[in-house]
N, C-alpha and C positions, 0 to 999 in steps of 0.2 A: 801376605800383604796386609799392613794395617789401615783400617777405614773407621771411620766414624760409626759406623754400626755393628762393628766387631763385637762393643761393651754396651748393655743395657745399663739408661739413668739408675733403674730400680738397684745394678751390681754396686752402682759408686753410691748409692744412698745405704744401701745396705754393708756396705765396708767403711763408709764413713762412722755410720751409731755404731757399729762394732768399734770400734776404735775411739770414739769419745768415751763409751761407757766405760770401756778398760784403764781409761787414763783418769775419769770422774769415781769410779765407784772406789778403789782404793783408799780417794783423796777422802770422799764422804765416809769411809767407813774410820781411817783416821782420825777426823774431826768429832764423830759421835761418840766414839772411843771413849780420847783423849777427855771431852767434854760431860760424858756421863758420868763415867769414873774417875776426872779429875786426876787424868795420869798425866805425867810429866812425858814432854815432846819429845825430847832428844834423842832415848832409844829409837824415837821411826826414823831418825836421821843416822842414825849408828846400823838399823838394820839395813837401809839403801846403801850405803855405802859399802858394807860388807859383803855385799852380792854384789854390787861392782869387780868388790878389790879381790876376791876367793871366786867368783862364778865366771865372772867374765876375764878376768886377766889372769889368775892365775891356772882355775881351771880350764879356758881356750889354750892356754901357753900349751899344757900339754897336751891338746885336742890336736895342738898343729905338730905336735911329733909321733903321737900314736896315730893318728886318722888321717891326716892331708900330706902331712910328707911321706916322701916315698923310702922305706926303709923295712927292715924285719918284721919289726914291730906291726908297722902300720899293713901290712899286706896278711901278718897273721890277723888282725883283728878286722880287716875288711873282708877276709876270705872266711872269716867261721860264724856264723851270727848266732853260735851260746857266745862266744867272746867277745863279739859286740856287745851285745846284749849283756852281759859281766862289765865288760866297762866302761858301759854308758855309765849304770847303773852305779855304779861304784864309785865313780870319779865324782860325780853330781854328791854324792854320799860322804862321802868324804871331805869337798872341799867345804859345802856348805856348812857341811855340820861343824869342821873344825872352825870355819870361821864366826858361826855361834859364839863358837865353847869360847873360842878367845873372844872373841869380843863384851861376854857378859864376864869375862875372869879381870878384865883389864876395862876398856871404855865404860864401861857399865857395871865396875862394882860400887860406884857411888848408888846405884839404883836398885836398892833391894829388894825394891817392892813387887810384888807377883804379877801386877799390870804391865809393868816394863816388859816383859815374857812375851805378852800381847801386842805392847807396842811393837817388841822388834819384828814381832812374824809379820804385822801387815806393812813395815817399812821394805823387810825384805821380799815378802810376796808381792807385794803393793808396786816395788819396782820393777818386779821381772814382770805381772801386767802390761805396764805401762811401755815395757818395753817391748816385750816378744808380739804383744797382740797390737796395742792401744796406738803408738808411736805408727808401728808398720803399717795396720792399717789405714790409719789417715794417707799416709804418705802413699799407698796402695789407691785411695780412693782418687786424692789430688792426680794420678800418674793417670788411671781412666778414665780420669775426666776432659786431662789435657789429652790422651789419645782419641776419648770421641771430637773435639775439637779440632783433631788434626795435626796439635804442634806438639811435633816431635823431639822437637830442640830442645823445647822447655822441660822435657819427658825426661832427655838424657840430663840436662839439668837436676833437674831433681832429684835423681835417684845419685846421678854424682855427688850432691850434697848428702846423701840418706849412706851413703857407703863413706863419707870423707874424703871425699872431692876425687876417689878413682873413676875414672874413668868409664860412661858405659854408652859406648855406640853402636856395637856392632848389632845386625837386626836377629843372632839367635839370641843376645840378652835381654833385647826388647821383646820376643816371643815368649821366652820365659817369665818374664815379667807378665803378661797377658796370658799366657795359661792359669800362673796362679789367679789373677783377676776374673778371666774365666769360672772358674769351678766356684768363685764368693753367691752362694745362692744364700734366701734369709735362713735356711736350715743349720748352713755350713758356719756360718757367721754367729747366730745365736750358741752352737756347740760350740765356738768359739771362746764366746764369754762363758759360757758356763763352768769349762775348763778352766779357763783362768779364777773364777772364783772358788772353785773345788780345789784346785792349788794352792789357793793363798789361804785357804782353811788348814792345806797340810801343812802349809810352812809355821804357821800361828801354833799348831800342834805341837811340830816338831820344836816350833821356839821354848815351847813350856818345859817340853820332857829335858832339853838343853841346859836350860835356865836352873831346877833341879838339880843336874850334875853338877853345875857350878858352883851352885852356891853349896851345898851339901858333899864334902868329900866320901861319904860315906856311899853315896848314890851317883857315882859317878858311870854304874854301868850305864844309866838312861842315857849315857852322851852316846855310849855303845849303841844300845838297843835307836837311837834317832837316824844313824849311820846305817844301820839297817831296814829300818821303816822307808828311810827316803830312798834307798834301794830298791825295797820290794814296790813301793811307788813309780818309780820311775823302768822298772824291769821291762812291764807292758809295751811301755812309750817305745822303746829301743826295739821292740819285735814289731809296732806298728811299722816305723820308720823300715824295717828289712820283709814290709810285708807281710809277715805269718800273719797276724793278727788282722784282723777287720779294724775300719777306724772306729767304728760305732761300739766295739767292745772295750777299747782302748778306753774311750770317754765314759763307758758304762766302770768301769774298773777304778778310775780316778775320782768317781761321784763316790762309789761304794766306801772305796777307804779311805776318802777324806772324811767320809761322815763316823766313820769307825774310830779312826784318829782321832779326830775331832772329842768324839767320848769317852774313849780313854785317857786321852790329858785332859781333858774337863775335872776327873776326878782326880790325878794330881795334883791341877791347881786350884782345888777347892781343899786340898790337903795343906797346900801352903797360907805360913802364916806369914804375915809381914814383918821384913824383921825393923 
C-alpha cells in the first residue's frame, strides 16, 4: 500500500539535482566548448540527433526482436549471458559507431575542423544524459513527490505522459515505480551522474577516433577499433544488468576507461590538423 511516508523529502530532493545536473552539465559543457574554441554549433545538433535516429530507433528496433519478443533468437540471448553480454555489447557498437562514421562522411563533411569531433561527442553523449538519467529523474522526483502527497491519479498521469500517453494504473506498475524511487539514496544518485559524465567522456573519445576514419581513408581502421572500444565499454554494463558483476565495479570500470579513452584520443586529436 502507498502512503505518504513510503518516500523521504530528502529521496525527491536527491533525484531531483540528479536529474537537473544531468540535463544542465551537458548544456554548460557545450556552451564553454563551443565558446572557448570558437567551434561551430551544428555538429552538437548532428550529434543529438544521431543517437536519436541509430540508438533509440534503429538500435531498440532490433532490441524488440532479439530481446522482448518471443522467438529463437530472443530465448537464446536471454537464456546465455556471454550472449547477452555479446549483444548488448555489440549492438550499442555498432549502431552508434556507424552512425558517427555516417554522419561526419555526410552531414558533417562541410566541418573539418577537429573541434567538430568534440562537438559531436558531447551532442551525442550530451543527449543520452539528458535522457537516460536527467529527463527520468526529474520525472522520478515529480512522481514521489505526488506519491507523498497521496495523489495517485496525478502519478498515473505523469508517467502516462513520460511513456506516451500508455497507459499505467495498475498497482504492481506503481510499486515498481516506487521501488526504483526507493533505492535513490545521495550515494546512488551522485554514481548516477557520475556515470553519465564518464560516458559522455567515452562518447567525445570515441567521436575523435570516428572523426579520423572519416576524414582520412587511410585510417579508417579507428572506425574499427571505436566499434570495439565502445564494446569493451559497454561489455561490463551487460554483466551488471544479468548480475555477475557488483554495481560499484561496473561504475569503477566505466570511470577507468573513459579516462584511458579519453588519452588516447587526446593524442589523436592533437595529431590532427585543421583542414
Amino acid at each position: 500500500m502507498l502512503t505518504t511516508e513510503t518516500i523521504s523529502l530528502t529521496q525527491v530532493v536527491f533525484l531531483a539535482v540528479a536529474g537537473v545536473l544531468c540535463i544542465c552539465l551537458p548544456v554548460a559543457a557545450a556552451i564553454y566548448w563551443c565558446k572557448t574554441r570558437r567551434a561551430r554549433i551544428a555538429p552538437l545538433f548532428v550529434g543529438m540527433l544521431t543517437f536519436i535516429l541509430f540508438a533509440q530507433v534503429l538500435e531498440s528496433a532490433l532490441h524488440y526482436v532479439c530481446l522482448l519478443s518471443n522467438n529463437a533468437v530472443s530465448r537464446a540471448i536471454g537464456g546465455s549471458t556471454v550472449l547477452y553480454m555479446l549483444y548488448g555489447a555489440l549492438a550499442a557498437g555498432v549502431f552508434e559507431e556507424t552512425g558517427r562514421y555516417v554522419a561526419f562522411r555526410t552531414l558533417l563533411r562541410r566541418y573539418p575542423e577537429r573541434d567538430a569531433a568534440v562537438t559531436y561527442g558531447i551532442g551525442h553523449g550530451g543527449w543520452e544524459a539528458i535522457q537516460v538519467v536527467g529527463i527520468s529523474f526529474v520525472l522520478y522526483a515529480m512522481a514521489a513527490q505526488l506519491v507523498r502527497s497521496g495523489n495517485l491519479d496525478a502519478v498515473n498521469a505523469l508517467l502516462s505522459t513520460g511513456r506516451g500517453g500508455a497507459s499505467v494504473d495498475s498497482a504492481q506498475q506503481l510499486e515498481q515505480l516506487l521501488g526504483l524511487i526507493r533505492e535513490a539514496t545521495p550515494l546512488t544518485c551522485a554514481l548516477s551522474v557520475a556515470e553519465r559524465i564518464f560516458a559522455m567522456l567515452i562518447h567525445i573519445a570515441l567521436s575523435i577516433f570516428v572523426f579520423v576514419a572519416a576524414r582520412d581513408k587511410t585510417k579508417r581502421r579507428y572506425f574499427l577499433l571505436a566499434i570495439v572500444l565502445h564494446a569493451v565499454a559497454d561489455a561490463p554494463v551487460a554483466l551488471g544488468q544479468r548480475g555477475v558483476l557488483p554495481g560499484w565495479a561496473v561504475e569503477l570500470w566505466i570511470a577507468v576507461f573513459a579516462l584511458w579513452c579519453l588519452r588516447a584520443a587526446r593524442k589523436r586529436y592533437l595529431e590532427l590538423l585543421d583542414a
